[in-house]
C-alpha positions as CSV (number, residue, x, y, z in Angstrom):
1,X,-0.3,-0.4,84.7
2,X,3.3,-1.2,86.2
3,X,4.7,-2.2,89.2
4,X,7.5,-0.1,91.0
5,X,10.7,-1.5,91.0
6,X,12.1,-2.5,94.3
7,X,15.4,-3.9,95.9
8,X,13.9,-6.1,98.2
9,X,12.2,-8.1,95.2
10,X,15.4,-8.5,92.9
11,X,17.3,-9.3,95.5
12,X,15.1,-12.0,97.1
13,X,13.3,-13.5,94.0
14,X,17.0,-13.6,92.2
15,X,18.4,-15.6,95.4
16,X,15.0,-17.7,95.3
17,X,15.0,-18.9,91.6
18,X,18.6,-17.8,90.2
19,X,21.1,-18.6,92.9
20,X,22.8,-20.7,90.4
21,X,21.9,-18.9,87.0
22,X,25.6,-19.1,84.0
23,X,24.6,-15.0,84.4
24,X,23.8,-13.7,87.7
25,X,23.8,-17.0,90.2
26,X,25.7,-15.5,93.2
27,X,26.5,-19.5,93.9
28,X,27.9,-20.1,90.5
29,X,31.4,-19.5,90.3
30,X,31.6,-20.2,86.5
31,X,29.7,-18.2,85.6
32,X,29.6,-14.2,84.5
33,X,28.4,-13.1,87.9
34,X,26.7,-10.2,86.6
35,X,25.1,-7.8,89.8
36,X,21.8,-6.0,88.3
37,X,20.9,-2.7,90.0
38,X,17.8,-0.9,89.6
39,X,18.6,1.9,87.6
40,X,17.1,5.6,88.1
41,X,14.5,5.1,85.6
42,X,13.0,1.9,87.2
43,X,14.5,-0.2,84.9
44,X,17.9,-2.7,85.5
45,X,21.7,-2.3,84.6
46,X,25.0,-3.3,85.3
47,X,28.6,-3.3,83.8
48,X,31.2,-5.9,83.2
49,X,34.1,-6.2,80.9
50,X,33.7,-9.4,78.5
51,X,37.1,-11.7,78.6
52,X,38.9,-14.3,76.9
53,X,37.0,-17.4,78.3
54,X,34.2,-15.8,77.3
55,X,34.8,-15.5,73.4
56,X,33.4,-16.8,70.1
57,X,35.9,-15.5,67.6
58,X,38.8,-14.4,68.4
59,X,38.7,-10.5,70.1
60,X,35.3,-11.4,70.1
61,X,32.5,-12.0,72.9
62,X,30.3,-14.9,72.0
63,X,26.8,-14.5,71.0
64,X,25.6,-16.9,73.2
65,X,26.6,-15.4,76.1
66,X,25.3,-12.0,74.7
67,X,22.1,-13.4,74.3
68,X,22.1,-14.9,78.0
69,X,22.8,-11.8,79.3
70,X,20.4,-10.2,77.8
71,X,17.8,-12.2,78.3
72,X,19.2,-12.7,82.4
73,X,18.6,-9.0,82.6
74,X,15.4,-8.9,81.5
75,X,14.6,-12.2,83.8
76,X,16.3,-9.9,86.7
77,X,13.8,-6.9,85.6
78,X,10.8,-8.6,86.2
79,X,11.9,-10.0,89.5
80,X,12.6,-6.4,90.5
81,X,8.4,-6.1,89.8
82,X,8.2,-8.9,91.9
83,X,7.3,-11.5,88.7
84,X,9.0,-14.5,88.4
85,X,8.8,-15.4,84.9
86,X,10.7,-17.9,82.0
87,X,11.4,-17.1,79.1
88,X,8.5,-18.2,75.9
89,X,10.3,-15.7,73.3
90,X,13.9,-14.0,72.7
91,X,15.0,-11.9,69.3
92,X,18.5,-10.8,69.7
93,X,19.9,-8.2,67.0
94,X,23.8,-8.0,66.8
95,X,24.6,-4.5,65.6
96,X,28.3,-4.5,66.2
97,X,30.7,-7.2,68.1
98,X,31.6,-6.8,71.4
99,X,35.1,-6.4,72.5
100,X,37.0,-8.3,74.8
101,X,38.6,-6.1,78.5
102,X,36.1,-3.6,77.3
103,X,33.4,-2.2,79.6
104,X,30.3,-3.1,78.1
105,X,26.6,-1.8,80.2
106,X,23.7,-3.9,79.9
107,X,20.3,-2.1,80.0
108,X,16.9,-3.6,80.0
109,X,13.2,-1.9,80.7
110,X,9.9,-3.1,80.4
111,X,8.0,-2.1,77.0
112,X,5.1,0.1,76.9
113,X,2.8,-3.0,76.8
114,X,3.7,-4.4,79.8
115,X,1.4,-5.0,82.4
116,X,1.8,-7.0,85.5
117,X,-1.2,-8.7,85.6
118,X,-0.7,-10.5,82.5
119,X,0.8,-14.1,82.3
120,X,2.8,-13.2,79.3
121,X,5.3,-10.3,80.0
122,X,7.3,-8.2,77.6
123,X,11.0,-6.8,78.0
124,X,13.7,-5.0,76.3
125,X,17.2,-4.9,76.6
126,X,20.5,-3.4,75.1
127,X,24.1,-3.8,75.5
128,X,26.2,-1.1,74.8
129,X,30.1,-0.7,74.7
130,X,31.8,2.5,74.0
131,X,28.4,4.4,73.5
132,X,27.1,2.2,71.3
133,X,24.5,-0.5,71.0
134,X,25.8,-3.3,70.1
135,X,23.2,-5.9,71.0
136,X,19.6,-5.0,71.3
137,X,17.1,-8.1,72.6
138,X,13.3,-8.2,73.3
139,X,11.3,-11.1,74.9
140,X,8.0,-12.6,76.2
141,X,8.1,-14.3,79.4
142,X,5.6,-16.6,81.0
143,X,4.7,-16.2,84.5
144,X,5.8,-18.8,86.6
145,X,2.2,-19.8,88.4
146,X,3.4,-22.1,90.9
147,X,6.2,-19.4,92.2
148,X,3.3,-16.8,92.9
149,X,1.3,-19.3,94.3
150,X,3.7,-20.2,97.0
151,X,3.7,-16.2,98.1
């Protein structure tokens, strides 16, 4: 069972609960500012190109941020199906490093046991640069109970 994405639902859950996310807070203005979209397949992306203030090692964007916007995008996918969620559980794999003032896409999708009707959620997400995957990241996220109790 899944839930459609919609617009209406990332857009008003991530103003809700993220308006001040490091990642995608629209009112944080340190922070990456990342816009998710909906992508054809139901699932979220966007693009941004890592820069200096952003790095671990020199050339180099840190993994700390990779892992927070990974894990943001899979946050943002489940607000898209209308869950607010936390995260419980994140494994992040670092194929490759990610260049600096490179465009880099960020990709995330539910897995095939997801089902919105269960408290614990489950996401996946990559981040690619140049064709390549160079982060790949899945999680479990808790439902939030008192957010859908207020709906």
């Amino acid at each position: 069972m899944t839930t459609d994405a919609s617009p209406i639902n990332l857009s008003v859950l991530r103003e809700r609960w993220h308006n001040l996310c490091f990642v995608c807070g629209k009112d944080n203005h340190n922070g990456l500012g990342l816009d998710f979209k909906i992508s054809p397949n139901g699932g979220i992306e966007t693009a941004f190109v890592p820069r200096a203030q952003h790095q671990g090692f020199p050339g180099r964007l840190h993994g700390g941020v990779i892992s927070a916007a990974l894990d943001a995008a899979m946050i943002n996918l489940l607000f898209s199906k209308g869950i607010v969620a936390v995260t419980a559980e994140l494994t992040v794999r670092f194929v490759a490093p990610v260049a600096l003032n490179r465009q880099a896409k960020i990709k995330a999708d539910i897995t095939e046991e997801w089902d919105p009707d269960y408290a614990l959620q489950r996401a996946k997400a990559e981040l690619i640069q140049e064709d390549k995957v160079v982060a790949r990241a899945t999680g479990k996220f808790f439902k939030m109970k008192e957010a859908h109790e207020k709906r």
